[in-house]
N, C-alpha and C positions, 0 to 999 in steps of 0.2 A: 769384426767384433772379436775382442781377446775374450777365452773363452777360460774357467779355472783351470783345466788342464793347460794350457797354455800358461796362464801364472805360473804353474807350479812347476814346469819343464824350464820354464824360466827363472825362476830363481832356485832351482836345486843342481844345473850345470858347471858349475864355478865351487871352486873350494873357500873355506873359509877358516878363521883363526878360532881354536877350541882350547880350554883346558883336556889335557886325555889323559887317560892311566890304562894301561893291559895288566894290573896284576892288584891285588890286594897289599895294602900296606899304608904305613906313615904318608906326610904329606909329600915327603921323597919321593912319592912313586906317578906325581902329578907334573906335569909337562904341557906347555903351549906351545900347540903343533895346528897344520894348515893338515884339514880332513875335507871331506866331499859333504856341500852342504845336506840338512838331513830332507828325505823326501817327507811327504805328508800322506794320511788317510784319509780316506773320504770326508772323517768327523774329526778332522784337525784344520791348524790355522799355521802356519807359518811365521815365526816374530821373526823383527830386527831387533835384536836386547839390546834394549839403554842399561840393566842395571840386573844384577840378580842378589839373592839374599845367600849367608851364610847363616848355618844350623847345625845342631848336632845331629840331625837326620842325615846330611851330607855326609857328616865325618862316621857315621856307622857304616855307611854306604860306599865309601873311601876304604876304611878298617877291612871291612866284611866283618868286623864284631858287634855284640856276639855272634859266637856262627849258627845261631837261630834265621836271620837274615839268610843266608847263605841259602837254607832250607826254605827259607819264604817265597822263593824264585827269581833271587839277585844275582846268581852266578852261582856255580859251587866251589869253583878252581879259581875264576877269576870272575870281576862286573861283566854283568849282560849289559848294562850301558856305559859302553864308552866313555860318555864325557858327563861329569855328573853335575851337579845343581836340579834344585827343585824352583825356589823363587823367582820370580822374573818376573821381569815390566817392558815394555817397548809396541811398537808397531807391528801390525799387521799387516803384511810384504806377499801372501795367500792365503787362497781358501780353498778344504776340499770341496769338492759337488755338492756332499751332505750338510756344509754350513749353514745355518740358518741366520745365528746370532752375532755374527760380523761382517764386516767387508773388508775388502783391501784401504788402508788408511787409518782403520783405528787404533786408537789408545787402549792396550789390554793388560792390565796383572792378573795375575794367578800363579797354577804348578805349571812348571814343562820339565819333563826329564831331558837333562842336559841342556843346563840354563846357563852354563860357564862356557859360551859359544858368541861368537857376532849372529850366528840365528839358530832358531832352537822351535820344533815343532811341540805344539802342545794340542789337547783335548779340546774344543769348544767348551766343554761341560766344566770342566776347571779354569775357565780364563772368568772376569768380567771388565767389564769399562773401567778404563783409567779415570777418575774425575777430572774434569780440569786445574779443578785448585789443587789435585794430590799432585806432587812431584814424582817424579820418577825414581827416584832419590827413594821416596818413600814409599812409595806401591813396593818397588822392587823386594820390599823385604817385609812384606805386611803379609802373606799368604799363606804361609807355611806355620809361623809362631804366631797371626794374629785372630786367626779361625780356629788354630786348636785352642790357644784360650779361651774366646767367644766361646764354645760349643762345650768346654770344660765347666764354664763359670754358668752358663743359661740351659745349655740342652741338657748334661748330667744332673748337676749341682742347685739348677733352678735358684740360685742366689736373690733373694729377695732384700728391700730397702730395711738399715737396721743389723742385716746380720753380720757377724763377726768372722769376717776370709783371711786366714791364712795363707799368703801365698811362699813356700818353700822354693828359694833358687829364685828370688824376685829379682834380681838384678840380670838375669839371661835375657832371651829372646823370648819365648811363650810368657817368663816370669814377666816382664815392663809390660807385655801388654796386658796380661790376667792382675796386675794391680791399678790399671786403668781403669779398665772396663768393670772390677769391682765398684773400684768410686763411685763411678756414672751407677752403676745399679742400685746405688745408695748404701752400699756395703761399710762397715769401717773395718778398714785394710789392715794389717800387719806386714809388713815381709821380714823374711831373713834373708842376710846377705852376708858375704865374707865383711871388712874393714876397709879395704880401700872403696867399699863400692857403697857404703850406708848414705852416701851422702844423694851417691845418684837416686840410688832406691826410693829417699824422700823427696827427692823432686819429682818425682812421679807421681806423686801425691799422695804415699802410703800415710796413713796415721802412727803407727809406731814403726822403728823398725829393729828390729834384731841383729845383732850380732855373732852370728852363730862362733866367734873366734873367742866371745868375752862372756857371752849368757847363752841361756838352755829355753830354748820356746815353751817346753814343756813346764808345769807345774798352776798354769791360770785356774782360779776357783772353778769356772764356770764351762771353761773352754770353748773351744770354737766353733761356729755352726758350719762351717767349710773348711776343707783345707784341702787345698790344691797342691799336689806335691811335684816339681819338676827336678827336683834336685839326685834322688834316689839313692840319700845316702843313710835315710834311718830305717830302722826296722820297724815293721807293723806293729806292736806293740808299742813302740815310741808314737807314733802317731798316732795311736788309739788311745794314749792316756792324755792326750794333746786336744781332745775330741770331744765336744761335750754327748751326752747320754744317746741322744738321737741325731749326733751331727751326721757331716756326708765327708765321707775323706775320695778324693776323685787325686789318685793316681797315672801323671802324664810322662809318655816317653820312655825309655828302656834304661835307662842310666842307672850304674851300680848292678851287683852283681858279678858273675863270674864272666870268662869269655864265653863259654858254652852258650847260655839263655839271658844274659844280663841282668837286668830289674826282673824279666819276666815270671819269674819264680815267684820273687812277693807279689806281683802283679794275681797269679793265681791265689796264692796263698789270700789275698784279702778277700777275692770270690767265695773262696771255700767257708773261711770264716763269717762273713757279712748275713748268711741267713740264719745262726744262733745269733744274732745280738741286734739292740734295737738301732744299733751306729750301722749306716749304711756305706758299703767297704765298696767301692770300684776300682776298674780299669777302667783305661781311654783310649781310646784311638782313632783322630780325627779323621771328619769326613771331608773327603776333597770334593767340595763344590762350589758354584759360583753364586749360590742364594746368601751359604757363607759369606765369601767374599763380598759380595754388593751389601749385605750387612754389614763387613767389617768397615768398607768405602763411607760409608754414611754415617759410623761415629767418629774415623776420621776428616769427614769435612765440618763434620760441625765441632772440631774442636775439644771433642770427647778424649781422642785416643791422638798422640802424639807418637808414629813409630820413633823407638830410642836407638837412632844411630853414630853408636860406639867411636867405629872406623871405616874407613875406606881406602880402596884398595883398587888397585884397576888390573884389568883380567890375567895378565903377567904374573900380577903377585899374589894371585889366589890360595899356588902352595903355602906362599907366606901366611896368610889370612887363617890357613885352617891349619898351622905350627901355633900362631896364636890363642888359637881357640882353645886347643889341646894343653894349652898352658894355663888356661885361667885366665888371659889379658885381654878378651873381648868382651866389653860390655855393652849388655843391650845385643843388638844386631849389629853387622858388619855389611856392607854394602863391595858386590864387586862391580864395578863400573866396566863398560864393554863400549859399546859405541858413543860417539861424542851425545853430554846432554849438559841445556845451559844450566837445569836446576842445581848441577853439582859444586859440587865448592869443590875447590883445589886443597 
């Protein structure tokens, strides 16, 4: 009888093909190299990646900016991990001892640190089942932008049918899914987006959408009972006049700002403010779990939430993927493809 130590001695002996980087910097400093595959912990699982997601969490993690990160316990000089990616989908190739919630063969999305790998260990407690009807294609990049929406729009912001959500930076990855999942809550949506992307934004199903190149969101009679900001490029004050009396402004993500603390700064700043006034001022910061995730699964099969993939890329060209990003030229999500899968399009 093979036994999980046996698994795991067994597929962590052989090296395999990784994006890596030893230093902080641009997407220059990113390279596909053959490393020793990763071992696992008692309370990990072992993937084979079909597919992983690109995010601006990668690309802070990539940067080391702001160097608040740095100070969070990512490296100080250079990444404590290796090879980076968060999203990923594929098989399950081991299990530690402590598994409960998989076995060797299933279909699992979720986080793994260093998901820009042919296998990449992650947490049990952040994987869940791949649906059958979800692609891999589309797990791969639902885990990271599609829970922190979810958890933005339901667990902070409690978005009820009727209300009027702003979503800031609608065209990214957390923005296409936080304009979904408004819909389905019965929300009517707004987004802003740059020009080339209004169009996509409205296929998503926003009800209006903005132009932040040509019009100013600000000025509605009434304003808005949500506003979910991914964007990080206005100040608290611009989106507190954006707000109606007692709306909820749920600030996502560190974007904007200095290199020192990024967004973090107005991130406080709206803490400090939100208990003189009846507009209720947050920060965010999602939680990696899989009750998340098997919720996000379930308004993806029923056709709720459509993850929006942009581009694709196969694991070679990841430095390219996040040159793109850093430009402006990914819309929606980007997918890195790694091991062969039929769901992909060429």
């Amino acid at each position: 009888m093979t036994t999980n130590e046996d698994r795991r001695l067994e597929a962590t002996k052989d090296s395999h093909a990784a994006i890596v980087q030893d230093a902080y910097g641009t997407a220059d400093v990113l390279s596909l190299s053959m490393i020793q595959r990763p071992t696992i912990e008692p309370n990990q699982v072992l993937i084979e990646v079909h597919t992983a997601g690109l995010d601006r969490g990668v690309e802070h993690l990539t940067t080391g900016l702001p160097y608040v990160i740095r100070i969070m316990g990512y490296g100080f000089l250079k990444p404590k991990n290796r090879v980076p990616g968060l999203d990923v989908a594929g098989r399950v190739i081991a299990v530690g001892d402590d598994v409960t919630r998989f076995v060797v063969g299933d279909e699992v999305f979720g986080i793994a640190k260093g998901s820009y790998a042919m296998f990449a260990a992650a947490d049990e407690a952040k994987l869940a089942i791949k649906p059958a009807s979800v692609t891999f294609e589309q797990a791969g990049v639902a885990a990271v932008s599609g829970t922190t929406a979810l958890q933005a729009l339901t667990t902070v912001a409690d978005v009820q049918p009727g209300d009027d959500v702003l979503v800031i930076g609608a065209s990214g990855g957390v923005g296409s899914y936080a304009v979904q999942i408004a819909k389905d809550l019965g929300a009517t949506v707004t987004g802003v987006a740059s020009t080339p992307k209004v169009e996509f934004v409205r296929s998503l199903g926003a009800d209006h959408v903005v132009d932040y190149t040509q019009e100013d969101f600000v000025g509605g009679s009434a304003g808005f009972d949500v506003i979910v900001d991914i964007g990080g490029r206005n100040s608290l004050s611009r989106l507190r006049s954006a707000l109606s009396p007692t709306g909820t402004l749920v600030i996502v993500g560190g974007e904007g700002g200095g290199r020192i603390a990024g967004g973090i700064g107005r991130q406080l700043r709206a803490l400090v403010v939100s208990p003189f006034t009846k507009q209720r001022l947050t920060m965010f910061i999602a939680k990696e779990s899989h009750e998340s995730m098997e919720q996000l699964a379930e308004y993806i099969e029923r056709g709720a939430v459509t993850p929006a993939i942009g581009q694709r890329f196969p694991l070679a060209d990841a430095p390219e993927a996040m040159r793109q990003m850093g430009a402006g030229e990914i819309t929606g999500k980007a997918v890195i493809a790694v091991h062969g899968d039929p769901t992909l399009k060429e």
